[in-house]
C-alpha positions as CSV (number, residue, x, y, z in Angstrom):
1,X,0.0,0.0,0.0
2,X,1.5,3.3,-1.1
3,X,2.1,6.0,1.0
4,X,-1.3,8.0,0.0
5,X,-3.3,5.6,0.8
6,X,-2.2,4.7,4.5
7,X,-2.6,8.6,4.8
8,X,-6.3,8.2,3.4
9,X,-6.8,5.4,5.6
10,X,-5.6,7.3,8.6
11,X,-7.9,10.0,8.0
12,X,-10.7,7.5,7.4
13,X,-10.4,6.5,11.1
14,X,-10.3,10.0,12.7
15,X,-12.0,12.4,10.0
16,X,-11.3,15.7,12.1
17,X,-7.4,15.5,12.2
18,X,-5.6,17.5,9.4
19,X,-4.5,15.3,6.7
20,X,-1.2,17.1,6.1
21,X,-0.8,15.8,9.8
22,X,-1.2,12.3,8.8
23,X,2.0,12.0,7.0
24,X,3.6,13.3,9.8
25,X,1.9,10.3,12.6
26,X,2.8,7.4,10.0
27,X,6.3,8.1,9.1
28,X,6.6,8.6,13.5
29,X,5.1,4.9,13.5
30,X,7.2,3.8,10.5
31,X,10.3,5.3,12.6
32,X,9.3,3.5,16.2
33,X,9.3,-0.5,13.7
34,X,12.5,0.4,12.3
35,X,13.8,0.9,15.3
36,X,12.3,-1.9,17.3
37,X,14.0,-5.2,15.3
38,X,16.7,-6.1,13.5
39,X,15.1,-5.7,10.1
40,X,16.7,-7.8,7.1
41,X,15.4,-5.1,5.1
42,X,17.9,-2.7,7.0
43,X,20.8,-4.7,6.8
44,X,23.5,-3.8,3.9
45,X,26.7,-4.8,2.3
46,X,29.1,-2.2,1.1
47,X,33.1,-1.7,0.2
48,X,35.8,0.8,1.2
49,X,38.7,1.0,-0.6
50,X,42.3,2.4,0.6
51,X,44.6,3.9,-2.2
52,X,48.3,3.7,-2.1
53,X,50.4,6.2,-0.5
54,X,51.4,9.1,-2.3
55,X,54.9,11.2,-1.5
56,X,56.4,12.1,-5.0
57,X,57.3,15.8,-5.3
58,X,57.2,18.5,-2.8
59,X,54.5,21.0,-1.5
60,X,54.8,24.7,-0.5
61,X,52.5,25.6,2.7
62,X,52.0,28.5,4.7
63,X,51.4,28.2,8.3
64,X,47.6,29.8,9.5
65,X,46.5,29.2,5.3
66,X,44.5,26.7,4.3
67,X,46.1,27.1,1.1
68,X,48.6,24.9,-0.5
69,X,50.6,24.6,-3.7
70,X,52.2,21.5,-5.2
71,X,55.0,21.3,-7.4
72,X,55.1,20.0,-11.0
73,X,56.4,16.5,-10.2
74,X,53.6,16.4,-7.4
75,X,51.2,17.4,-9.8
76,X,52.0,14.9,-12.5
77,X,51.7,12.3,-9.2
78,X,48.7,13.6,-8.5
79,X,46.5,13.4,-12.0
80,X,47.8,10.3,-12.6
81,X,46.4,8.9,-9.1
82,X,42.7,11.0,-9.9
83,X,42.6,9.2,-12.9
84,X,44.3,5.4,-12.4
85,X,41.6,4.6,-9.3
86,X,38.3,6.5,-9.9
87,X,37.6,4.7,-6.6
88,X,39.3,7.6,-4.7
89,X,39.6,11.1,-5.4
90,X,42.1,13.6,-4.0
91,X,39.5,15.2,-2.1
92,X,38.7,12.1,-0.7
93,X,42.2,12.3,1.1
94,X,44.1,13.2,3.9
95,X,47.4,15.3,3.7
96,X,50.3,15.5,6.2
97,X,54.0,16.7,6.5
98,X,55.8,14.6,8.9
99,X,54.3,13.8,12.0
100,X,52.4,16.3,11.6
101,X,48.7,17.4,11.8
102,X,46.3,15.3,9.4
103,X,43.9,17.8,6.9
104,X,41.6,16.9,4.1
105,X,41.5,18.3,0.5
106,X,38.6,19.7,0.1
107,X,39.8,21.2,-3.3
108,X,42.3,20.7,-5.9
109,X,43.7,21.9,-9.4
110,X,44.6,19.4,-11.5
111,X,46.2,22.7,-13.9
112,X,48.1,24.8,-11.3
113,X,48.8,22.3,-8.3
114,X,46.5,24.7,-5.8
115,X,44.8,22.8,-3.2
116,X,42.6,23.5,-0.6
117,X,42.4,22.0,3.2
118,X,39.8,21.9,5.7
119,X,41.2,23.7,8.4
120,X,44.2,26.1,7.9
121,X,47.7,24.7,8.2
122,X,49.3,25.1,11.5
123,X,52.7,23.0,11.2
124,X,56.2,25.4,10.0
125,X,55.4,26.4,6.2
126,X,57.5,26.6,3.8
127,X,58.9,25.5,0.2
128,X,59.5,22.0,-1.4
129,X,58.2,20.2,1.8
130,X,58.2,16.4,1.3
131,X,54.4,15.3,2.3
132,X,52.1,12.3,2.6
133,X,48.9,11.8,0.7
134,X,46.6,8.6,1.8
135,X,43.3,8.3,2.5
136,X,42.4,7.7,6.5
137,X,38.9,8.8,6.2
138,X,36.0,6.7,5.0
139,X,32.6,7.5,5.1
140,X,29.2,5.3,5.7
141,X,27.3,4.5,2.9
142,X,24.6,6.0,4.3
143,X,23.3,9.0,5.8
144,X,21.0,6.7,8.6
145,X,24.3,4.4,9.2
146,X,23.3,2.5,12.4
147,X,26.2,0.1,13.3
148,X,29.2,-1.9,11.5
149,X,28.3,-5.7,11.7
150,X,31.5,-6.8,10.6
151,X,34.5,-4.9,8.1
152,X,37.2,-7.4,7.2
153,X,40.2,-7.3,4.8
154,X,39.7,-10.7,3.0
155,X,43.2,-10.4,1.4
156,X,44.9,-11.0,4.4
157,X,42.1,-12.4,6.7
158,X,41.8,-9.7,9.3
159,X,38.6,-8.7,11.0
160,X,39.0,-5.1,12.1
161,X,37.5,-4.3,15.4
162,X,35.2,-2.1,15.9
163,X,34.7,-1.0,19.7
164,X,37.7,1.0,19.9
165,X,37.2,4.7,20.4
166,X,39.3,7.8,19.3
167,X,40.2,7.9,23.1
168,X,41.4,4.7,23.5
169,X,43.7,5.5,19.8
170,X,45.2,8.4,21.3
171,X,46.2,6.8,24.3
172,X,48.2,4.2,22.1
173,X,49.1,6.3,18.8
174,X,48.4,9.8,19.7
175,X,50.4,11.1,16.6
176,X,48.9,8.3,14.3
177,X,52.5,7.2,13.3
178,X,51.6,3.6,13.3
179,X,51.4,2.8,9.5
180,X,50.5,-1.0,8.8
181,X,47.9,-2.5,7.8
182,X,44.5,-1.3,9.3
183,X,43.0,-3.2,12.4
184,X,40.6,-1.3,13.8
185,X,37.6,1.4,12.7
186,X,37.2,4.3,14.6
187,X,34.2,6.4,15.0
188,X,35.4,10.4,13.9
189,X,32.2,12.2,13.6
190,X,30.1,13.7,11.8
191,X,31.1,14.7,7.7
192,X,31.9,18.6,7.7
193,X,34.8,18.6,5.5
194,X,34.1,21.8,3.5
195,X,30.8,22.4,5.1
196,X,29.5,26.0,4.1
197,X,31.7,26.4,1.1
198,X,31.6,25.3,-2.7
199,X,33.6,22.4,-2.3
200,X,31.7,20.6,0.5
201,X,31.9,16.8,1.0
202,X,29.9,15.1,-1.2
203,X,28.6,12.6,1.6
204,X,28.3,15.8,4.4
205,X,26.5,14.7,7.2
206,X,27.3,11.2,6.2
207,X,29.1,9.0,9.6
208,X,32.7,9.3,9.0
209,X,35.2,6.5,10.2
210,X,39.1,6.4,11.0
211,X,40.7,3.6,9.9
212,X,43.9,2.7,12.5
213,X,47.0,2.1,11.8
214,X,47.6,4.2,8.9
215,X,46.0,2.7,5.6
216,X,49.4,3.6,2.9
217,X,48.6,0.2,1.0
218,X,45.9,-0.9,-1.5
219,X,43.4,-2.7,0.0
220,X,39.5,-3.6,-0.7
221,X,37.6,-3.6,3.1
222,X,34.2,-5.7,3.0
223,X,31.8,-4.0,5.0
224,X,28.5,-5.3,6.6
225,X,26.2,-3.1,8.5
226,X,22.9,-1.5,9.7
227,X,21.1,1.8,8.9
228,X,17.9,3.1,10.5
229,X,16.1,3.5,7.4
230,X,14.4,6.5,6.0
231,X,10.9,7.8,6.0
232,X,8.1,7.5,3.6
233,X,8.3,10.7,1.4
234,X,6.4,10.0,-1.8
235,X,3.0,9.4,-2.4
236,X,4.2,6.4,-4.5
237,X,6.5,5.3,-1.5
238,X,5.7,2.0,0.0
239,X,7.0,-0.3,2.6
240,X,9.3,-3.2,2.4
241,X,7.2,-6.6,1.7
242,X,8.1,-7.9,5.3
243,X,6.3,-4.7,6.9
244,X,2.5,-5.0,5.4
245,X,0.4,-1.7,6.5
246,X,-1.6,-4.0,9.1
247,X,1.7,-3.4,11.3
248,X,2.3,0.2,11.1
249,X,-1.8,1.3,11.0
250,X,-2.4,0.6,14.3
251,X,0.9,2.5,15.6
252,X,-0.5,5.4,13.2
253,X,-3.9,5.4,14.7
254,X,-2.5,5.3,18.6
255,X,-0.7,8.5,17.7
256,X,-3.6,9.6,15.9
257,X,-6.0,8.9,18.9
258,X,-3.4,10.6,21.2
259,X,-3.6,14.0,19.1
260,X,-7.7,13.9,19.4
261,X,-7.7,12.8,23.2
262,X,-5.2,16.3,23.9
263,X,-7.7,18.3,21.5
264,X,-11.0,16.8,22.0
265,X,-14.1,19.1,22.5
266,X,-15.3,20.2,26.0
267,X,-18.3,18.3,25.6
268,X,-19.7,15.0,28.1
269,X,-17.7,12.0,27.5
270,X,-21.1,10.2,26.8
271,X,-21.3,12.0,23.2
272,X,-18.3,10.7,21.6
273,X,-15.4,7.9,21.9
274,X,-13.1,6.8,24.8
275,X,-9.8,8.1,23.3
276,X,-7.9,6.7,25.7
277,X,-9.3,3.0,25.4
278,X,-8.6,3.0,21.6
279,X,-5.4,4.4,22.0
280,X,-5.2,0.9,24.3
281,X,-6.7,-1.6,21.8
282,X,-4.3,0.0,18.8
283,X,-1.0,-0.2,21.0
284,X,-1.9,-4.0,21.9
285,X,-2.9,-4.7,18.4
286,X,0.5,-3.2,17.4
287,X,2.5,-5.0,19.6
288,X,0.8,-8.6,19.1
289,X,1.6,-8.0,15.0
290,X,4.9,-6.7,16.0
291,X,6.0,-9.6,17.5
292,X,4.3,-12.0,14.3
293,X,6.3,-9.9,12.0
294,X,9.7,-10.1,14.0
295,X,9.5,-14.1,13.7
296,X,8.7,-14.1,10.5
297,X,11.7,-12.0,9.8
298,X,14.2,-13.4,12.0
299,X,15.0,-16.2,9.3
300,X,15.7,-13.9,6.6
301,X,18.3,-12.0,9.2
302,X,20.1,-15.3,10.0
303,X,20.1,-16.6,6.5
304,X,21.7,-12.8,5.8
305,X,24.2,-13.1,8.6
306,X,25.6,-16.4,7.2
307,X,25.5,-15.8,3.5
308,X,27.4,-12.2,3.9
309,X,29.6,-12.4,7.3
310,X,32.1,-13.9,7.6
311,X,32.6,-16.7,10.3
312,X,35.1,-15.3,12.9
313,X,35.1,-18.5,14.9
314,X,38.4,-19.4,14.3
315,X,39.4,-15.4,15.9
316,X,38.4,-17.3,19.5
317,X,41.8,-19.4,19.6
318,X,44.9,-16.8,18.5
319,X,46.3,-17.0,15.2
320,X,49.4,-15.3,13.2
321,X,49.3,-13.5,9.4
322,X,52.2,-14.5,8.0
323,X,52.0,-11.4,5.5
324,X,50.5,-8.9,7.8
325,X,52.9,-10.2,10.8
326,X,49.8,-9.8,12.4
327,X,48.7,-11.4,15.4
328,X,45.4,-12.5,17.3
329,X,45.6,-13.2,21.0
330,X,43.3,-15.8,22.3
331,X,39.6,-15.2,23.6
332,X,37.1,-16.6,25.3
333,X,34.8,-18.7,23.5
């Protein structure tokens, strides 16, 4: 049932509420079921990839500028890495001299060598500095990124963890000079790189993520996760085929019933309905389908889980990568 027609229905049940309104009270019901399962129809697959590290040439920056300027080797380096790995752009990436702070291009010419970062540069400036150019951000997907189910490197077999926090990084690599292969994703924020200028982030907004150590090698990430879903906007919309209208009506029409029960008419109770009593017989009807639809799903979540994971039993009992010379410690089962 498409989106106009729960509204009609909505308005069907409670004639005096404003039918603008209604589109307001279903997509509020269609939020609280997304939120109260572990949908398979909010479960998703997705890839990062990290690009090779880039040093060739020399940059010239000027300490409290945003502004830099690469030379002409640097530039040939450059174009040739926008156009070898259309995976990646430059202003996808993450600059740095040294040790030094890490900024993201938010702009660059591909004719002159001018560049742009997010913040201005606060290191010693000066001409034909040697520099690093690799990307450590990667962003979600999706705007309504929930959770990270699993993100492994299948190339060399390592499941990156993901309960590490930016605190817990800076206690152990505070100046991010770690650089090996990636073993952990870090939450960073929020996407504002170029926010409030031409050349903001195509995914602003978007979750961003820190990869740790310091991804300077070529490497494809699978990536399994969770988003909240987004709200019916169309008239056309409709829900997924696991989610019939019988589920979300009666969550509607509770909300509904709530909006006439704080504006009803100062009139004796005996001449209309008991608000509160259907508000009652909606939220029981909503949470005995609730809990029909949840088993009926819970197959196609588990089928999901062991078709696209992958199994990270073997993580329970230490193990070594020879090519990473990375190692697992052992953990309960």
């Amino acid at each position: 049932m498409p989106l106009a027609d729960m509204m009609a229905e909505l308005r069907g049940s409670v004639p005096k509420i404003p039918f603008s309104y209604t589109k307001t009270l279903i997509n509020r019901a269609w939020r609280h079921v997304r939120e109260s399962n572990l949908w398979s129809f909010n479960m998703f697959e997705s890839s990062w990839i990290s690009p090779p590290l880039l040093t060739t040439g020399t940059v010239t920056c000027t300490q409290g500028l945003a502004a830099i300027q690469f030379d002409a080797t640097a530039i040939a380096s450059l174009n040739a890495a926008q156009t070898a790995p259309p995976y990646s752009l430059i202003t996808q990436r993450q600059f740095r001299v040294a040790i030094g702070g890490i900024y993201s291009i938010i702009q660059y010419n591909p004719i002159t060598g001018a560049a742009t970062l997010d913040r201005p540069f606060a290191e010693t400036g000066g001409a034909g500095i040697a520099f690093q150019i690799y990307q450590l951000l990667y962003a979600a997907p999706f705007a309504d990124h929930r959770a990270w189910l699993s993100v492994r490197n299948p190339d060399l077999r390592i499941d990156l963890g993901l309960d590490m926090t930016r605190a817990d990084i800076d206690m152990r690599d505070p100046q991010r000079s770690w650089y090996q292969f990636p073993t952990e994703v870090i939450p960073y924020g929020a996407d504002t790189r170029g926010a409030g200028t031409a050349n903001a982030s195509a995914t602003l907004g978007y979750p961003l993520f820190e990869l740790w150590g310091q991804p300077v090698a070529p490497f494809v990430y699978q990536c399994y996760g969770v988003r909240n879903g987004v709200d019916l906007a169309a008239p056309t919309d409709t829900l997924p085929f696991i989610i019939p209208e019988d589920l979300l009506m009666p969550k509607a029409r509770g909300y509904a019933y709530e909006w006439c029960e704080a504006n009803k008419d100062i009139t004796p109770r005996a001449t209309g309905p008991d608000w509160r009593f259907l508000m009652g017989k909606a939220d029981a009807d909503f949470k005995k389908l609730l809990s029909l639809y949840r088993k009926q799903d819970k197959e196609f979540v588990n089928n999901w889980i062991s078709t696209h994971i992958p199994n990270q039993g073997g993580d329970r009992y230490g193990y070594y990568n020879t090519r990473a010379g990375f190692a697992g410690t052992l953990s309960p089962p």
